[in-house]
N, C-alpha and C positions, 0 to 999 in steps of 0.2 A: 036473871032478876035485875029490874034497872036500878041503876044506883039514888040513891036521892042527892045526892052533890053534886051542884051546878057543872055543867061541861065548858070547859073554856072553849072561852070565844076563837074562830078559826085567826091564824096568824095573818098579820098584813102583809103587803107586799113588801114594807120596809125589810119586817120582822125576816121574811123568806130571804129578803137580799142577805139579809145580815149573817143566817145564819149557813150560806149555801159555804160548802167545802171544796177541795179543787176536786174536779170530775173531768176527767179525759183532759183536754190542755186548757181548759175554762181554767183558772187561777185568781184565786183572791188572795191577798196579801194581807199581813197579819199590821194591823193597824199601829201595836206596838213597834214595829223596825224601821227601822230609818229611813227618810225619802231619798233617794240619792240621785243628785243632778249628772248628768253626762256631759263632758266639757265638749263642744262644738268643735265638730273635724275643719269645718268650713273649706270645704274640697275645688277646686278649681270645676267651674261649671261645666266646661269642655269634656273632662274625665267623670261624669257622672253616666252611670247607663241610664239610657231612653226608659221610659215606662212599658213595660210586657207587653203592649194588649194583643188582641188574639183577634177581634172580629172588630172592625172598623173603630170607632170609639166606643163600641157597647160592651163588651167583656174583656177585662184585663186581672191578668195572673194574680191570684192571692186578694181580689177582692169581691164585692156583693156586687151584682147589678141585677136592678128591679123590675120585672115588667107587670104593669097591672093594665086591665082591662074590663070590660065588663063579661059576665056571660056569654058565648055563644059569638065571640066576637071573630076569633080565631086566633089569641094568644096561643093555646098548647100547638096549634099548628105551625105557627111561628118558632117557636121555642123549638119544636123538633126539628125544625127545618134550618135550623142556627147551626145546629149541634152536627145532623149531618152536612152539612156544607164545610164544616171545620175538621172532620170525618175524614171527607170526601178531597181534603186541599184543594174546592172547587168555589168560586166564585158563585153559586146558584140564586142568592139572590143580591141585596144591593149594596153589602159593606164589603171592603175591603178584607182580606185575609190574608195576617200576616205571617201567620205560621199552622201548618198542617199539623193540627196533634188529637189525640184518642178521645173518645167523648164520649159519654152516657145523656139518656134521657129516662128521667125516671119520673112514671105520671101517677098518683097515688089516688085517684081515680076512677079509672078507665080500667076494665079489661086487657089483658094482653091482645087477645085476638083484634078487640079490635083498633088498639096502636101500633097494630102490625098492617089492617088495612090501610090506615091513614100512611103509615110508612109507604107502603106499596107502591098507594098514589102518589107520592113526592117522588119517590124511585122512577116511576112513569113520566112523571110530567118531565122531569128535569135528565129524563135518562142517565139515571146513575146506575151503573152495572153493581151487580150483589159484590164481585170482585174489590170495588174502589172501598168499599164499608167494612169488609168483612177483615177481623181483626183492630179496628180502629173504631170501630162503633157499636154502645150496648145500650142497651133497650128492657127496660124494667115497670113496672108495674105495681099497683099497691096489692092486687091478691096474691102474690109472692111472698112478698113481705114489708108488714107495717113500718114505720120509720120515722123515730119520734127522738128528736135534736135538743127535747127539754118539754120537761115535763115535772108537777109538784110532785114529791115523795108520799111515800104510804102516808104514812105519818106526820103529815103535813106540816114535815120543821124544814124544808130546804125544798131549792129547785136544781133538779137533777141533769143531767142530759146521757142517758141512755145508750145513743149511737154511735157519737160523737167517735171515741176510738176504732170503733168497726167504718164509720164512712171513713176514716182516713186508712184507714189499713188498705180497704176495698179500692180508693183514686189511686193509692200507691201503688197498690199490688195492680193494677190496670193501666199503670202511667197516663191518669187521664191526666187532658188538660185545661177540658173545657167538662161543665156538670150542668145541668140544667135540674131544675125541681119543679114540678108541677102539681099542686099547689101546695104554697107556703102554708097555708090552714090546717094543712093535713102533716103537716112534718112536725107539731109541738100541740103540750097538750095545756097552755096555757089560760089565760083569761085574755082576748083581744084585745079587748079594750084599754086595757091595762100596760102603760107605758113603763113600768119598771120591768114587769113581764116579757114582752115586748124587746126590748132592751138584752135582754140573758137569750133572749130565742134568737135575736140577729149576731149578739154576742157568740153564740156557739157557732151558727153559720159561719161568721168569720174566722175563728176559733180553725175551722178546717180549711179556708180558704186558704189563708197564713200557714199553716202547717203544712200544708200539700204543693201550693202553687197553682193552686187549681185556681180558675175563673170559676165564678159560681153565680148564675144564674135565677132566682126567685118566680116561680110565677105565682102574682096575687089578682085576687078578685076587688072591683072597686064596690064602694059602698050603694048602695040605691042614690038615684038623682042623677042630675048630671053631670060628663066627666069632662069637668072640668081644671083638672090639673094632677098632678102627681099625690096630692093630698086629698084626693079624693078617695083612695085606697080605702078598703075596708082597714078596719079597727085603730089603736092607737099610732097617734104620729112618730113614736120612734123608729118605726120600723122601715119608713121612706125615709126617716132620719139616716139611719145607719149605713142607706146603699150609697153608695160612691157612685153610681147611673142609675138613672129612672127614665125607664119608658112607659108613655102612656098610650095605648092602642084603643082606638074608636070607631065604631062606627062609621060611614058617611051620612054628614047630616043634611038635609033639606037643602038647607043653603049652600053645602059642597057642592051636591049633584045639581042644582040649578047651575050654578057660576061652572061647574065642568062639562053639563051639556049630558048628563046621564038620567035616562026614566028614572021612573021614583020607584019601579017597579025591580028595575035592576042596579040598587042602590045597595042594598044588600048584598051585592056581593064584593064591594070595596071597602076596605080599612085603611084608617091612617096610622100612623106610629109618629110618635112625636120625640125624641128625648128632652126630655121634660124637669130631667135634674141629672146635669153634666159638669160634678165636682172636679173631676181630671182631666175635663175634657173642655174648647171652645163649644158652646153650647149650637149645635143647628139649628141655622135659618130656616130650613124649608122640612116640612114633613115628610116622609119616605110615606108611599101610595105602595098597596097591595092586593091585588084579586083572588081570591077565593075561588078558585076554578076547578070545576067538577072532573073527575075522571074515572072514565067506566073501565074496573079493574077485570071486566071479561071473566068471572070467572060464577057465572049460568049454569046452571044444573037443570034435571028434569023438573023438579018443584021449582026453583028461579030462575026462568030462563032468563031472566035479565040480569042475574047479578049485581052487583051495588055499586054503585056511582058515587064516589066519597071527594071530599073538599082536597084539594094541593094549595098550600101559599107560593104565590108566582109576584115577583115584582110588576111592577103598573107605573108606566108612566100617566098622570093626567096629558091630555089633548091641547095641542096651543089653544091660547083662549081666540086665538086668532084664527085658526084653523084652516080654511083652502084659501085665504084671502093671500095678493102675491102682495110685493114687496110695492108693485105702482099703486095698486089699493088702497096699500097703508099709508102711503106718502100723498094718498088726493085727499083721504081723512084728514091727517096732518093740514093739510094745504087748507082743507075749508074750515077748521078750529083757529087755523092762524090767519083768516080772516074776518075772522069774530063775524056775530049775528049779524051787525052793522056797524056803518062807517064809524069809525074810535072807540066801538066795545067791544069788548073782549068777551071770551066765552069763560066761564068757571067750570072746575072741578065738581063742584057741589050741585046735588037736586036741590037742595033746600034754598027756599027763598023763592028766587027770581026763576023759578025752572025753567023760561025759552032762553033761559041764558046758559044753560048745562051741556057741556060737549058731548056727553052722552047721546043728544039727542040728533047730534050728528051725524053719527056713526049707525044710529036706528034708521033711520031718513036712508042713510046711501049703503045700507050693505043688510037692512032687510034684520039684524040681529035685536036681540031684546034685550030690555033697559039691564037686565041683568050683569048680559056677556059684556053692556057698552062699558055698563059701569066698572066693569076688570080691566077692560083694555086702556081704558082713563087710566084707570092703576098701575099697570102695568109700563106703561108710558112718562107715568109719573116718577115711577120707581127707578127706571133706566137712565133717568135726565132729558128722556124727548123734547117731554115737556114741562115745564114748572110754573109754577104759580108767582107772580109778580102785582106789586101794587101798581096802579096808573091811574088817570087823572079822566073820570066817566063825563063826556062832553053833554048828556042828557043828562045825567042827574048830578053835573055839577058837585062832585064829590069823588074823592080816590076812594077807590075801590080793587078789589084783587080781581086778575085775571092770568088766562092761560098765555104762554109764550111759547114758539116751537123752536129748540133748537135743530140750528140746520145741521150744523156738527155731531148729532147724533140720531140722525133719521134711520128707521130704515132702508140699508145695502149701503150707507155710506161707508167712508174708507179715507181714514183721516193718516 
């Protein structure tokens, strides 16, 4: 029978902060007891230990590192291929690895069967013997079992977290060192969008980091649009708040595969990685490049005789933007930018404007490349100190104006 007295309204998010209890090593403090200040060791810098990390500057001991991406990018391939390479104490694709320790990959997802074929093919591509994994690397799935890190209670007076003692027991009891998750979405049972939320879900995440020593890995999906930064992540901004790394994995776009010299057709099958928020870390210049490269795991039956051909993540270096041109090539380029279009002008940097004044159009003239590739190698050129940009005094139009300079101290095969 329904009652006729109004039902209270559901609790806010405040209301849930407020009233959550400790749950596995999540801990609130009773607001009544005293703040207490810790008096500063102030330790001689020398005698301090190094920071943990585990896989180049992307995962380190006891904390979150982010990766978001969009759909179909090849983030989970990534992520597995992290995990076994730290497995593996093998260098397989391009970060540094400073210590060989025990790893899981757990995709909540995907079927087992088939994060076993995806396994397969990275075991292929990178020839890692079943020997180099086995005992050091575990491989989970969400039809196994669900796996929820924080979630609201029946009763909707608190936010709970469910696993929390079971995933530490489990890294413990497996001496991982390194955890990957595949996808954040799927591990709480929160409101996204919701930054207080949000907040208690990376809280618990860390919560096991801190307890275990574990590096711990997130993979999230970015929101619709374009991805254009770490805050692009789906739902609320605590949650790229909370990682200590964020990597952003992309596509290649248009403008990549023109300036690298790749069809548009096989554009797709390269991604970039960016880190894109490096609290612990010197933040990198350059994007790490990766191919997506198919591998026929041979294993054809009378119904299939082809068997499946499934994605490996392989590092990729991009192509010099210079590419078969020699080093006298480069240097008659040079030679004819440092003789400007005519007598006392100088060539610019820039299309705009004046374009027969563009050294780009140089480099199109005498080596046959398009305004594209020119406009990289001007960059590139400019970037190294080739060439730089200097003000001078334009004899035709009677006015200083900027122009290109070559230095000869830094040409091409010099040797100073």
């Amino acid at each position: 029978m329904a009652s006729d007295s109004p039902r209270d309204p559901p609790p806010s998010d405040d209301e849930l902060l407020g009233r959550s209890k400790r749950r596995g090593h999540l801990k609130v403090v009773d607001s009544d007891s005293p703040f207490l200040l810790r008096a500063a060791r102030l330790p001689i810098a020398s005698t301090l230990p190094p920071r943990p990390w585990l896989y180049g500057t992307q995962l380190l001991r006891g904390f979150l590192s982010l990766l978001v991406a969009p759909g179909g990018t090849g983030k989970s391939l990534y992520a597995m291929g992290v995990m076994a390479s730290l497995a593996a104490g093998r260098r397989l694709l391009d970060q540094h690895i400073f210590e060989r320790v025990n790893t899981a990959y757990i995709n909540l997802e995907d079927p087992l069967d088939e994060l076993e074929r995806r396994m397969a093919a990275f075991q292929i591509r990178h020839n890692i013997g079943k020997d180099e994994l086995q005992g050091h690397f575990w491989l989970n799935s969400g039809d196994e079992r669900e796996l929820s890190i924080a979630r609201v209670a029946d009763d909707g007076s608190e936010i709970v977290h469910p696993d929390v003692e079971a995933l530490i027991r489990a890294i413990n009891d497996h001496q991982l060192g390194a955890l990957a998750v595949d996808p954040f979405a799927e591990t709480h049972e929160l409101e996204e969008n919701s930054n207080p939320q949000m907040i208690r879900a990376a809280k618990a995440w860390r919560s096991v980091a801190r307890a275990t020593g574990c590096a711990i890995l997130l993979v999230h999906h970015l929101r619709k649009g374009p991805a254009d930064g770490i805050d692009s992540a789906r739902g609320a901004k605590a949650l790229t708040d909370s990682a200590r790394v964020g990597l952003l994995m992309s596509p290649m776009s248009e403008t990549d595969a023109a300036e690298l010299g790749i069809e548009k057709d096989e554009s797709g099958h390269y991604v970039r990685l960016d880190n894109a928020k490096a609290n612990m870390s010197v933040r990198a210049c350059k994007a790490s490049w990766y191919e997506l490269a198919q591998v026929d795991l041979h294993n054809g039956t009378a119904i299939y005789p082809h068997g499946d051909s499934v994605a490996a993540i392989v590092s990729w270096e991009p192509p010099s933007v210079f590419g078969d041109l020699t080093v006298i090539q480069c240097n008659e380029g040079l030679d004819r930018i440092a003789a400007g279009p005519r007598d006392g002008v100088r060539y610019t940097s820039s299309r705009r404007g004046d374009g027969a004044r563009w050294a780009g159009k140089v480099l199109v003239d005498l080596f046959g490349v398009t305004d594209v590739v020119a406009a990289r190698m001007i960059g590139v050129w400019i970037k190294s100190g080739v060439l730089r940009e200097t003000p001078y005094r334009d004899p035709e139009q009677r006015r200083d104006r900027l122009g290109l300079v070559v230095d000869d101290l830094k040409r091409p095969g010099t040797v100073v």
